[in-house]
N, CA, C and O atoms as a Maestro MAE file, in Angstrom:
{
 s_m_m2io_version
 :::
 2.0.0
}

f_m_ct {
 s_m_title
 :::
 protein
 m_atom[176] {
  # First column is atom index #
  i_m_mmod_type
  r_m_x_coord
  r_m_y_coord
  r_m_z_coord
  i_m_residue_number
  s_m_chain_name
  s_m_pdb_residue_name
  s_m_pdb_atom_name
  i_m_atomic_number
  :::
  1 25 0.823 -1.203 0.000 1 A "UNK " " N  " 7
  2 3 0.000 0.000 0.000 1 A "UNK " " CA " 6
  3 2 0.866 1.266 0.000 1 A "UNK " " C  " 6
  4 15 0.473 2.318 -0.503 1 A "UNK " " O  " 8
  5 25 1.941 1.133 0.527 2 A "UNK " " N  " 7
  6 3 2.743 2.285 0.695 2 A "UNK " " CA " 6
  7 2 3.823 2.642 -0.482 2 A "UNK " " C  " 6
  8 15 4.576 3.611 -0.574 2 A "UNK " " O  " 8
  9 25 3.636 1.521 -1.346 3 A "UNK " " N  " 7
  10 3 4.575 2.028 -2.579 3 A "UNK " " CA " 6
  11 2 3.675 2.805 -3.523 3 A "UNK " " C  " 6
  12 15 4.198 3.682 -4.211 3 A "UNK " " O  " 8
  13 25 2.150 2.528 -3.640 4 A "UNK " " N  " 7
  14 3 0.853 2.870 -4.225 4 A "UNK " " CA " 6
  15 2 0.801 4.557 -3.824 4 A "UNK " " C  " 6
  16 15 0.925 5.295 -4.801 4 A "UNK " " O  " 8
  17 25 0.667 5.087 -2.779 5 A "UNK " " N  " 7
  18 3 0.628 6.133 -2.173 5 A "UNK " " CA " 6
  19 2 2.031 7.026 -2.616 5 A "UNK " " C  " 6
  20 15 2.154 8.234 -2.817 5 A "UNK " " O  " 8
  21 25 2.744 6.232 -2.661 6 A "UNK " " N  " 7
  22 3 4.093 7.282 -3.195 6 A "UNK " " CA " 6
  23 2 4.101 7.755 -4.386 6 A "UNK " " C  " 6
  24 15 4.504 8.785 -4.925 6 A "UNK " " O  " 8
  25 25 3.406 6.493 -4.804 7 A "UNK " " N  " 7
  26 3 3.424 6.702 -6.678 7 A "UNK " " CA " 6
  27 2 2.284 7.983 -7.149 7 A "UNK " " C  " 6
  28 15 2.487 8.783 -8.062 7 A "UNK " " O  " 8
  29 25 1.067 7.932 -6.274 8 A "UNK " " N  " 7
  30 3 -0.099 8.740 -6.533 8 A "UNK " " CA " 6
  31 2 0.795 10.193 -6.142 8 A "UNK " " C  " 6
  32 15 0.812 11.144 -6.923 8 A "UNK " " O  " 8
  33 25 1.402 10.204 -5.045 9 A "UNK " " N  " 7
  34 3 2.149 11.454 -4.514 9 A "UNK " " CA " 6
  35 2 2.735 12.038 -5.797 9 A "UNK " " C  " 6
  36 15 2.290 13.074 -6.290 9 A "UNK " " O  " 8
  37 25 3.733 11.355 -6.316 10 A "UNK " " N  " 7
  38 3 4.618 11.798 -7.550 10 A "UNK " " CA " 6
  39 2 3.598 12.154 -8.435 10 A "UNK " " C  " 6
  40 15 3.507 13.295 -8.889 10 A "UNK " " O  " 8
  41 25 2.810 11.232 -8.715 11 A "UNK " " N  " 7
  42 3 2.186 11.533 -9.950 11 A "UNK " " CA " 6
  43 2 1.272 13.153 -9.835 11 A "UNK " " C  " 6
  44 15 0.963 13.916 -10.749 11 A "UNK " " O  " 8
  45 25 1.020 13.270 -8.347 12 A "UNK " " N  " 7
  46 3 0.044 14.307 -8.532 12 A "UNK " " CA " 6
  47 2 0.982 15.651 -8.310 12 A "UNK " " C  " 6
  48 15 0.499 16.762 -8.532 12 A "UNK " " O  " 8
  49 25 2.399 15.487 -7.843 13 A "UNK " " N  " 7
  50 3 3.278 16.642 -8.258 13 A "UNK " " CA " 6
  51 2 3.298 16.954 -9.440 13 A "UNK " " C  " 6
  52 15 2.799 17.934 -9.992 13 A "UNK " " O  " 8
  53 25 4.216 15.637 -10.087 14 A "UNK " " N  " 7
  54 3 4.030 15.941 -11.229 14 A "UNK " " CA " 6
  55 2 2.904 16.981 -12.173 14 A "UNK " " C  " 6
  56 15 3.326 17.937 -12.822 14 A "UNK " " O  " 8
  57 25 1.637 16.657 -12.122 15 A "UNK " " N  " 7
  58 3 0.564 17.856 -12.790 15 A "UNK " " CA " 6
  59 2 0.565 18.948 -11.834 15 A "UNK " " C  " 6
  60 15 0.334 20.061 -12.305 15 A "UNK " " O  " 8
  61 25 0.744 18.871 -10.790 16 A "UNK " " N  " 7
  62 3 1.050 20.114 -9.986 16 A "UNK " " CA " 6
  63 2 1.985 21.136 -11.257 16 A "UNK " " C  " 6
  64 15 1.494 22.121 -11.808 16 A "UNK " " O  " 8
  65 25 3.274 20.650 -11.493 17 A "UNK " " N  " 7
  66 3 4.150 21.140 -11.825 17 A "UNK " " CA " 6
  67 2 3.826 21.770 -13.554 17 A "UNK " " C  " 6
  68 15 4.096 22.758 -14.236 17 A "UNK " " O  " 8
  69 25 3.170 20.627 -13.655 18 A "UNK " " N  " 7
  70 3 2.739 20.669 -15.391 18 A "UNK " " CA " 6
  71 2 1.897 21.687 -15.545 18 A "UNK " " C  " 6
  72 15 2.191 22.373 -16.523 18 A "UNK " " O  " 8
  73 25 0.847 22.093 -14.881 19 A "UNK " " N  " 7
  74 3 -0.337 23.383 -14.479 19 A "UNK " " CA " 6
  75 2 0.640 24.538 -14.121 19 A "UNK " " C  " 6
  76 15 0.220 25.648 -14.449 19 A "UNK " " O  " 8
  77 25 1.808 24.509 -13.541 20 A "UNK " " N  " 7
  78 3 2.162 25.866 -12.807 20 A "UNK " " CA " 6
  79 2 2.857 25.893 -14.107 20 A "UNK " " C  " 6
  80 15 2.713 26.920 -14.771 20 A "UNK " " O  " 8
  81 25 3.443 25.131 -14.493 21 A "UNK " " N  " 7
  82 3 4.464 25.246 -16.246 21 A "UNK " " CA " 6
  83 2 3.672 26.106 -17.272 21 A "UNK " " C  " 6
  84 15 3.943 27.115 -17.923 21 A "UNK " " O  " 8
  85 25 2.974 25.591 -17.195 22 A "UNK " " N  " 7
  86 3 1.760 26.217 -18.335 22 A "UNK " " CA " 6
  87 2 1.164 27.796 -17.780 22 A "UNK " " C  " 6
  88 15 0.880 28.480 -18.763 22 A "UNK " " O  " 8
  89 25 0.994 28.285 -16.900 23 A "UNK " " N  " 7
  90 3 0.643 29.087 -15.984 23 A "UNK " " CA " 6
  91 2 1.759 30.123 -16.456 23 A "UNK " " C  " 6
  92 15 1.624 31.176 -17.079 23 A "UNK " " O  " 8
  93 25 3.030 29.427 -15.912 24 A "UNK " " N  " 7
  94 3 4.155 30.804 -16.225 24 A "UNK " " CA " 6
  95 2 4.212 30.966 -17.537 24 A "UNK " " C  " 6
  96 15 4.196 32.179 -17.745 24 A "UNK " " O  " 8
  97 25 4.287 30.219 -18.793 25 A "UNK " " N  " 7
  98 3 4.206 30.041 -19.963 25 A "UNK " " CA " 6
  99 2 3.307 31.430 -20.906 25 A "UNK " " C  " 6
  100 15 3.490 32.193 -21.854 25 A "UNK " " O  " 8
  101 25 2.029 31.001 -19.626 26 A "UNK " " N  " 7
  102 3 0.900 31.822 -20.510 26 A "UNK " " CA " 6
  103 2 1.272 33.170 -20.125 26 A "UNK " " C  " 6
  104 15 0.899 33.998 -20.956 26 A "UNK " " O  " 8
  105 25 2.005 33.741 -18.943 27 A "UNK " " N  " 7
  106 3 2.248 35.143 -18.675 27 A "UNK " " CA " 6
  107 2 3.702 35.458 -19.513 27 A "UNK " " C  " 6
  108 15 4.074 36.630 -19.446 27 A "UNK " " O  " 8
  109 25 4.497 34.585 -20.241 28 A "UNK " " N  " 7
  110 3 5.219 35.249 -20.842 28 A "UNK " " CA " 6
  111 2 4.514 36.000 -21.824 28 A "UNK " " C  " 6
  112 15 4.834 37.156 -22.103 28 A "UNK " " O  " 8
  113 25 3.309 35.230 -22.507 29 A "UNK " " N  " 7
  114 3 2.071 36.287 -23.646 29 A "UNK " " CA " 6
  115 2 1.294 37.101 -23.059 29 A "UNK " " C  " 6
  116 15 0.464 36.622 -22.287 29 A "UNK " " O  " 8
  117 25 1.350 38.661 -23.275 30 A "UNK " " N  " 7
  118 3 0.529 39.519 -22.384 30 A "UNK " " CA " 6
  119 2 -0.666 39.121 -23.388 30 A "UNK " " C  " 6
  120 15 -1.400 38.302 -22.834 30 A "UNK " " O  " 8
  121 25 -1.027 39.394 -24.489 31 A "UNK " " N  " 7
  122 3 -1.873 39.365 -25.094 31 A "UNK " " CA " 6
  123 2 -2.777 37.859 -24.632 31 A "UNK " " C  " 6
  124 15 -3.991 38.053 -24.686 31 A "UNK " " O  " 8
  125 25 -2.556 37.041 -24.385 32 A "UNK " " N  " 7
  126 3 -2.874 35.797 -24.228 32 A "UNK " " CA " 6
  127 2 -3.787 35.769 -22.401 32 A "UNK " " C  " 6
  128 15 -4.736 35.030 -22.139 32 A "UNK " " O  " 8
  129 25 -3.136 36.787 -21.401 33 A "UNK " " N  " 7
  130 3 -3.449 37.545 -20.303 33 A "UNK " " CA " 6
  131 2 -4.469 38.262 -20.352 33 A "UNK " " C  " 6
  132 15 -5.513 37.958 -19.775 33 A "UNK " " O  " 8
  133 25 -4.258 39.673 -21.285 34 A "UNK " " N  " 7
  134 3 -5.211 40.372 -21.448 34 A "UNK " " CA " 6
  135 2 -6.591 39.356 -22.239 34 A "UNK " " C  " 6
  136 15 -7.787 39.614 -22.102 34 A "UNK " " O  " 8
  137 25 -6.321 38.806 -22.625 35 A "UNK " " N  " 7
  138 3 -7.569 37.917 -23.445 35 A "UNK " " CA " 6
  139 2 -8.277 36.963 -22.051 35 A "UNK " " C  " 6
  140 15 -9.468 36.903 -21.745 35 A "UNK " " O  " 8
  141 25 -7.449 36.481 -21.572 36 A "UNK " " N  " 7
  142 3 -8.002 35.984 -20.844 36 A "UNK " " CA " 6
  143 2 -9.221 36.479 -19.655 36 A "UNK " " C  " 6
  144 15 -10.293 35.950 -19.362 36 A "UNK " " O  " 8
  145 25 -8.508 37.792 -19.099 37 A "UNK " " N  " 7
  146 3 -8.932 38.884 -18.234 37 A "UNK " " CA " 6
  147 2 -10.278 39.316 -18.817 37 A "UNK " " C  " 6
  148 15 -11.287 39.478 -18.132 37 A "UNK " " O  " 8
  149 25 -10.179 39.558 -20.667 38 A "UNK " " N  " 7
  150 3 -11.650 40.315 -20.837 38 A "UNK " " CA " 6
  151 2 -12.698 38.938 -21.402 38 A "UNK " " C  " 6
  152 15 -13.784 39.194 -21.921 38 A "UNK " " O  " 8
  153 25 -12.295 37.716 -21.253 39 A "UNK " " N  " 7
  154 3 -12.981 36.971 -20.801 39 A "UNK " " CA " 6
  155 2 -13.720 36.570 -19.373 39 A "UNK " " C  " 6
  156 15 -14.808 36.030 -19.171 39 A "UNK " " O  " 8
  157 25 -12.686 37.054 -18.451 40 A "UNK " " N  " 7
  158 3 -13.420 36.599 -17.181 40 A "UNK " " CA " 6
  159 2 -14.663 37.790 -16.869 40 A "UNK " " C  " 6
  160 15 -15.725 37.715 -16.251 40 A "UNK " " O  " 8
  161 25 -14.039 38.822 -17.549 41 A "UNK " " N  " 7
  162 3 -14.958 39.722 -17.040 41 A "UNK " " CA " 6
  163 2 -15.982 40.345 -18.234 41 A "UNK " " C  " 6
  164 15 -16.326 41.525 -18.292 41 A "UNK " " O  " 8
  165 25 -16.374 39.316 -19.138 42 A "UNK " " N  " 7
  166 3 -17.539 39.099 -19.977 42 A "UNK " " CA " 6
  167 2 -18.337 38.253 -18.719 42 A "UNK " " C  " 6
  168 15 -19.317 38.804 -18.217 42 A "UNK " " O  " 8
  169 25 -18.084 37.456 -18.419 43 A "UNK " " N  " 7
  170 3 -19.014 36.633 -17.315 43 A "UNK " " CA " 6
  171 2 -20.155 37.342 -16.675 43 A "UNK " " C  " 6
  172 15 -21.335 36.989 -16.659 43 A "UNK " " O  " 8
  173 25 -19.383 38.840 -15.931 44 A "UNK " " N  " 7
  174 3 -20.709 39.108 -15.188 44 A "UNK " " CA " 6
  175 2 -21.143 40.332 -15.695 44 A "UNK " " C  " 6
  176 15 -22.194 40.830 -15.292 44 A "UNK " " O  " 8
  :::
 }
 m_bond[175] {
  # First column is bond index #
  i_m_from
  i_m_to
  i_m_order
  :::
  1 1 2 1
  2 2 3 1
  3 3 4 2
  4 3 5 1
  5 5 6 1
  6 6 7 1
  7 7 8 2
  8 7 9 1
  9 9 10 1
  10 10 11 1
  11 11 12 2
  12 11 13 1
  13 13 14 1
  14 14 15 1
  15 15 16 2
  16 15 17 1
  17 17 18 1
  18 18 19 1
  19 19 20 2
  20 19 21 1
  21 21 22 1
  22 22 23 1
  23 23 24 2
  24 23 25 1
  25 25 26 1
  26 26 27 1
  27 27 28 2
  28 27 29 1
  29 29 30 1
  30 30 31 1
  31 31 32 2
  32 31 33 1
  33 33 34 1
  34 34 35 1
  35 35 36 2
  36 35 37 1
  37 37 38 1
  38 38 39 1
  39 39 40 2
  40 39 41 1
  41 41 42 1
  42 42 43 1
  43 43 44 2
  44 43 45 1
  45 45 46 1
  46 46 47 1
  47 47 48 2
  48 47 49 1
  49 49 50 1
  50 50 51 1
  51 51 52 2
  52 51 53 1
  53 53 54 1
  54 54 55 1
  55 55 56 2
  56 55 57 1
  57 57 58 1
  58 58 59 1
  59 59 60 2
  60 59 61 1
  61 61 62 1
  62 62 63 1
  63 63 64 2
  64 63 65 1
  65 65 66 1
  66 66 67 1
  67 67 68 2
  68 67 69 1
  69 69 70 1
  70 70 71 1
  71 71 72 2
  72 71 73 1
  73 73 74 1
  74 74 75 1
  75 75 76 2
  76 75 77 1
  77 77 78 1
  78 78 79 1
  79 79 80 2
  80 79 81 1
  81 81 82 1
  82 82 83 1
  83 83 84 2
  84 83 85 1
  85 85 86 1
  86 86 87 1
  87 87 88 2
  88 87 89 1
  89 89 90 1
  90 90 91 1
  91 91 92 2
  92 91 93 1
  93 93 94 1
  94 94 95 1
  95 95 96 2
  96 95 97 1
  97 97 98 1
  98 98 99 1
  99 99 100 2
  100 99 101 1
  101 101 102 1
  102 102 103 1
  103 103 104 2
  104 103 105 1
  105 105 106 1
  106 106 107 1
  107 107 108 2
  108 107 109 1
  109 109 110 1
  110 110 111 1
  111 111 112 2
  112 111 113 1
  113 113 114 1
  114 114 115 1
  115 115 116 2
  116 115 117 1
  117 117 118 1
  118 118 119 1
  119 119 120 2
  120 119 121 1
  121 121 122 1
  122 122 123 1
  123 123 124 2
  124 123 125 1
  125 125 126 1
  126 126 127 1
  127 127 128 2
  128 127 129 1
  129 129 130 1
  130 130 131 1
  131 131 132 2
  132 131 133 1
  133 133 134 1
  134 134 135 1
  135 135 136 2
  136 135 137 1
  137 137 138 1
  138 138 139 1
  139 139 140 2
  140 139 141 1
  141 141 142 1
  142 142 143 1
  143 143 144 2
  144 143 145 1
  145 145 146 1
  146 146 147 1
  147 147 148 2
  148 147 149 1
  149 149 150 1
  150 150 151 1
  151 151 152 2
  152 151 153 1
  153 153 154 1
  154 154 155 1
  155 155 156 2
  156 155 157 1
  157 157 158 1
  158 158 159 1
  159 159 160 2
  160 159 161 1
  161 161 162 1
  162 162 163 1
  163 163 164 2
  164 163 165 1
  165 165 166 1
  166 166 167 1
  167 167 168 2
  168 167 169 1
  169 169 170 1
  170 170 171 1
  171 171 172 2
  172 171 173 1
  173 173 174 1
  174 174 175 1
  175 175 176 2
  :::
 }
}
């Protein structure tokens, strides 16, 4: 059970890491930012 739990651990860093990758990625594009922004705030 405890090798199972280590593996889920890694694995869920792992996309931890993959989401924050992508995250810094998207702020190197301001345009890609600003798009995003006047999307959120079409919502309300």
């Amino acid at each position: 059970m405890g090798m199972r739990s280590a593996a889920l651990r890694w694995i869920g860093l792992a996309l931890l890491a993959a989401v924050l990758a992508l995250a810094f990625v998207g702020y190197l594009q301001p345009g890609f930012i600003v798009d995003l922004a006047n999307r959120f705030v079409m919502c309300f």
